[in-house]
Every structure is written in C-alpha cells, then in structure tokens.
DRENLOPA-653414 format. One record per residue: residue in three letters; x negated, y negated, z negated of N, C-alpha, C in turn. Coordinates in pm, whole numbers, m for minus. Layout:
BEGIN
- residu, n_c1, n_c2, n_c3, ca_c1, ca_c2, ca_c3, c_c1, c_c2, c_c3
- ALA, X, Y, Z, X, Y, Z, X, Y, Z
...
REM end
This chain:
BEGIN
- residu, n_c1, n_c2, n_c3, ca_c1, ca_c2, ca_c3, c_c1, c_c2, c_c3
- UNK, m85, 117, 0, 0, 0, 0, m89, m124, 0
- UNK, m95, m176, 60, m171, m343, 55, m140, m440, m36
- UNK, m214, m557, m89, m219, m593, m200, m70, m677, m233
- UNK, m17, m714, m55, 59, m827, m61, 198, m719, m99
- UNK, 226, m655, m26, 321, m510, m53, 336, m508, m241
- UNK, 213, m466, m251, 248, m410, m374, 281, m543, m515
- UNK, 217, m665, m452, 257, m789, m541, 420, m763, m468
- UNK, 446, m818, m391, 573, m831, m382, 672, m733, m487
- UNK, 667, m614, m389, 735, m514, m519, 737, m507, m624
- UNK, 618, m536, m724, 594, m609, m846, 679, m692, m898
- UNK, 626, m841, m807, 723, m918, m870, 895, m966, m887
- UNK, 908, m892, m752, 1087, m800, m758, 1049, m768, m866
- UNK, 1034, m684, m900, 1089, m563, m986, 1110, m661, m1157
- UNK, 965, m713, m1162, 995, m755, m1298, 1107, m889, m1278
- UNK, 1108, m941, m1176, 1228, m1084, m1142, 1351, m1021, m1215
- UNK, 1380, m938, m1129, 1507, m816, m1142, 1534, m767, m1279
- UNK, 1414, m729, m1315, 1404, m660, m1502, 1513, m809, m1566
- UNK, 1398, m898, m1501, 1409, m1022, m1638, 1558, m1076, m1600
- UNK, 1617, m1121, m1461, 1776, m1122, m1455, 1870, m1065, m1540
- UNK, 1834, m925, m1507, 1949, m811, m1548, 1900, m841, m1711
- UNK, 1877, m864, m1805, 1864, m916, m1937, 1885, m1033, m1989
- UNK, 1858, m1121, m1875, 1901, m1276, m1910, 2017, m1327, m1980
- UNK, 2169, m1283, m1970, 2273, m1321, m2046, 2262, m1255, m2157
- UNK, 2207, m1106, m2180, 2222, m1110, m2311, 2105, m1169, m2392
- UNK, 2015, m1213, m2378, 1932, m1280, m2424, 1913, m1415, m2469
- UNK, 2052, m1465, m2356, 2073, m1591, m2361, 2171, m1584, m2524
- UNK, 2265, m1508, m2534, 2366, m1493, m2608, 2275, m1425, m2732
- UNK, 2173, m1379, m2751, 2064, m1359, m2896, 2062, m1509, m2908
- UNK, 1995, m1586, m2844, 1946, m1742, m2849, 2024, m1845, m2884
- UNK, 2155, m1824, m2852, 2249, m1919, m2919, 2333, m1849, m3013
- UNK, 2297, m1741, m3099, 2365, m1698, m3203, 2297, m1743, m3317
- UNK, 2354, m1772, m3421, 2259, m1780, m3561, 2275, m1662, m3656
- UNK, 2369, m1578, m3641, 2332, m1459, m3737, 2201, m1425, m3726
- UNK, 2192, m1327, m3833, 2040, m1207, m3848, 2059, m1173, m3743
- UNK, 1947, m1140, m3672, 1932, m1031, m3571, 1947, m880, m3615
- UNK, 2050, m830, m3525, 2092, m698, m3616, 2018, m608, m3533
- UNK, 2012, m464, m3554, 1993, m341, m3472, 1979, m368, m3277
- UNK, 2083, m381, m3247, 2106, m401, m3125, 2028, m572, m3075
- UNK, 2029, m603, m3126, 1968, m766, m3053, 1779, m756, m3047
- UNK, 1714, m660, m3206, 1621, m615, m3181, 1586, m550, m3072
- UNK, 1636, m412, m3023, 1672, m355, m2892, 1626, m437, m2790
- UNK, 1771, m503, m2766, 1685, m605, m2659, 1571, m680, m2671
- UNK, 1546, m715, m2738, 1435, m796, m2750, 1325, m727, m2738
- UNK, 1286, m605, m2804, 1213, m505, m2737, 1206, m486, m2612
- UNK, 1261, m496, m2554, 1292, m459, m2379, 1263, m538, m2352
- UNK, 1272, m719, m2351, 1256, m828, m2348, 1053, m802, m2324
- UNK, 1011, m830, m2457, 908, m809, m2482, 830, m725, m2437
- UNK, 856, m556, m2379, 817, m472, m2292, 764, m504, m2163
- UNK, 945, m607, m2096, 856, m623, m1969, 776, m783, m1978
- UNK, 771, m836, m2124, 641, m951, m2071, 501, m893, m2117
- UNK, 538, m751, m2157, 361, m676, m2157, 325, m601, m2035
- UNK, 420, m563, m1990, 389, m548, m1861, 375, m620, m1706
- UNK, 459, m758, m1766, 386, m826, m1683, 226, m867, m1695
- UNK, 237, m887, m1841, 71, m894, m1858, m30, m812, m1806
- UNK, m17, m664, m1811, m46, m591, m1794, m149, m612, m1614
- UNK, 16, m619, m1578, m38, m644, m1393, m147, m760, m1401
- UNK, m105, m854, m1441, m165, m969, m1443, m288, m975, m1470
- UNK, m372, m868, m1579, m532, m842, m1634, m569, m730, m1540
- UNK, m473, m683, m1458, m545, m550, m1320, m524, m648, m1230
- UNK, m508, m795, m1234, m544, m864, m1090, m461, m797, m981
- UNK, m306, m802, m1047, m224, m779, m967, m121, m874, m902
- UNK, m87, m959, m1036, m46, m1058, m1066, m128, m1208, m1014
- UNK, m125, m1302, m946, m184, m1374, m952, m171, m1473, m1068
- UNK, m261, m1610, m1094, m287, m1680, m1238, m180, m1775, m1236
- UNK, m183, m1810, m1121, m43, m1959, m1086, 73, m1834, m1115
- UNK, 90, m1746, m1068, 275, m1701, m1095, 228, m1642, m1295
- UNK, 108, m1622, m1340, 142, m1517, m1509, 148, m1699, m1552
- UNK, 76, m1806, m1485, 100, m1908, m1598, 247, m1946, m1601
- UNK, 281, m1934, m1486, 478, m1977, m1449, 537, m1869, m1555
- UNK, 526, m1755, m1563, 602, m1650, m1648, 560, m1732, m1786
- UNK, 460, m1653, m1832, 414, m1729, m1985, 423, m1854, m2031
- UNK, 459, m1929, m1976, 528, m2075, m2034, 661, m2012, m2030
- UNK, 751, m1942, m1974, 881, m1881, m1997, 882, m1831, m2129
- UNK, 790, m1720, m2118, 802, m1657, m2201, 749, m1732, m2359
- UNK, 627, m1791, m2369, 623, m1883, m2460, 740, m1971, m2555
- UNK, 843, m2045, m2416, 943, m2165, m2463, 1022, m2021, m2517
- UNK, 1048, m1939, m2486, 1172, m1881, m2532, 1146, m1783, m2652
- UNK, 1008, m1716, m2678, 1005, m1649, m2814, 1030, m1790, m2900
- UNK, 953, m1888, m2865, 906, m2001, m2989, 1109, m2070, m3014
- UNK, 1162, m2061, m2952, 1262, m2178, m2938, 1366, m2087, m3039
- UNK, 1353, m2037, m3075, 1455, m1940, m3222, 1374, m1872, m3341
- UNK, 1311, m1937, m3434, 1263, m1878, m3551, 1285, m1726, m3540
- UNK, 1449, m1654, m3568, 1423, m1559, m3574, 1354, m1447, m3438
- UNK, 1396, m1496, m3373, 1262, m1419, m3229, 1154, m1466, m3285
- UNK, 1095, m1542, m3291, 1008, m1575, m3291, 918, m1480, m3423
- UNK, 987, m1493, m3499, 945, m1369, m3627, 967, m1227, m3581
- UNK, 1079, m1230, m3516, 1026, m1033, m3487, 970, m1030, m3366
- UNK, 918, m1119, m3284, 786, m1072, m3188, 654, m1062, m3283
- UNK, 599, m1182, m3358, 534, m1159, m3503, 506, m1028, m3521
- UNK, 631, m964, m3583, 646, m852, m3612, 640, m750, m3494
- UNK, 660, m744, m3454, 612, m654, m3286, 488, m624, m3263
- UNK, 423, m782, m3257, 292, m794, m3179, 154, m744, m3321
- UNK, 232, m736, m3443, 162, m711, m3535, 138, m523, m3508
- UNK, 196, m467, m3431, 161, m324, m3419, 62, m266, m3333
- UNK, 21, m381, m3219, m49, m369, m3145, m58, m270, m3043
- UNK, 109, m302, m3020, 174, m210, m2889, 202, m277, m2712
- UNK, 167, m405, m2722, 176, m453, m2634, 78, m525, m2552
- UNK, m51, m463, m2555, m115, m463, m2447, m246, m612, m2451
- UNK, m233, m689, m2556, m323, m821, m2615, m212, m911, m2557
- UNK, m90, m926, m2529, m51, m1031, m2450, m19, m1147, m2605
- UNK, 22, m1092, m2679, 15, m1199, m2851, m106, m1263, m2824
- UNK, m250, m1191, m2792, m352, m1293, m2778, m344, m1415, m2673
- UNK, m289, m1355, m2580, m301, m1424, m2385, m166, m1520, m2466
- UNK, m68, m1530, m2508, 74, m1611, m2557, 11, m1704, m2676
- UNK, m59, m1660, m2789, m94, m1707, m2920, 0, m1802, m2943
- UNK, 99, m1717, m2985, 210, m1760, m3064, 154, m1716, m3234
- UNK, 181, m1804, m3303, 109, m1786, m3455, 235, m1822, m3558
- UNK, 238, m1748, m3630, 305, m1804, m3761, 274, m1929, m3824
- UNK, 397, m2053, m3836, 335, m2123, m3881, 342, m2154, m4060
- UNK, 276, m2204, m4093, 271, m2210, m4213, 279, m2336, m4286
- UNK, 410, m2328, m4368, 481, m2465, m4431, 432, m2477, m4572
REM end
C-alpha cells in the first residue's frame, strides 16, 4: 500500500471513530453529574482512539500539521470538564496509552 493510501485510510478511519462518538461525548461534556460506569466507557474509547492516533503519528504515519490539528482537539476537550479531565489523570496514570499523557501534558493542577 503506498504511503498516501495508507494515510488516507488512516485518517478516515480515525475521522469516522471520532464522529461516530461525538454526540455522546458531547452529552458527557455538558452533564454535571459524576461520571458513572457508562460515561467512563466512553471515554475510554474516546481516549483509545487519541492513543492510537498517537500511535500512527510516532510511526510517521500521521503527519505533524494534521497530530498538531487533532491534539489541540483533544487537549481543549479532556481540559474543558474537571471531571474528564481527572479520569484521563487517572487513565494515563496506568500507562496504557502509548506516552501520548507525555506528547498532551495535561497535569493536575494544584490549588
């Protein structure tokens, strides 16, 4: 497959991932309850495919202009709800997702 082929298909695929999740994600973001069982879920999935976008992105699959366009996404939207923002924290504290907590450095802040 050639490089342009296989970016393309790529970035379908994760476009597509990140659509098909978007309303409910949107609807975590403007809720203020706890995040229960199911909203974790998503957010896991959420978080999955921005390690795998990372992923592509450190095999120089990804080019730097489209991971910086994603990761400012992904940045505004863990940071923009405390509680996301605490269970990625908590996520990225397991060290299942690939260094992208490093490549994001989103930090706890401290009051």
């Amino acid at each position: 497959m050639s490089e342009l082929e296989q970016f393309r298909e790529i970035f379908t695929s994760c476009n597509r991932k990140y659509w098909d999740m978007l309303d409910t994600l949107k609807s975590i973001s403007k809720s203020t309850d706890d995040l229960n069982d199911q909203d974790k879920s998503n957010l896991t999935q959420y978080f999955n495919l921005c390690a795998e976008e990372y992923l592509y992105y450190k095999k120089y699959i990804i080019p730097s202009d489209v991971w910086n366009s994603w990761s400012i996404g992904m940045k505004s939207y863990i940071t923009s709800d405390e509680r996301i923002k605490e269970y990625w924290l908590e996520e990225v504290s397991t060290d299942s997702y690939y260094g992208i907590d490093k490549a994001l450095k989103i930090h706890k802040c401290n009051k």
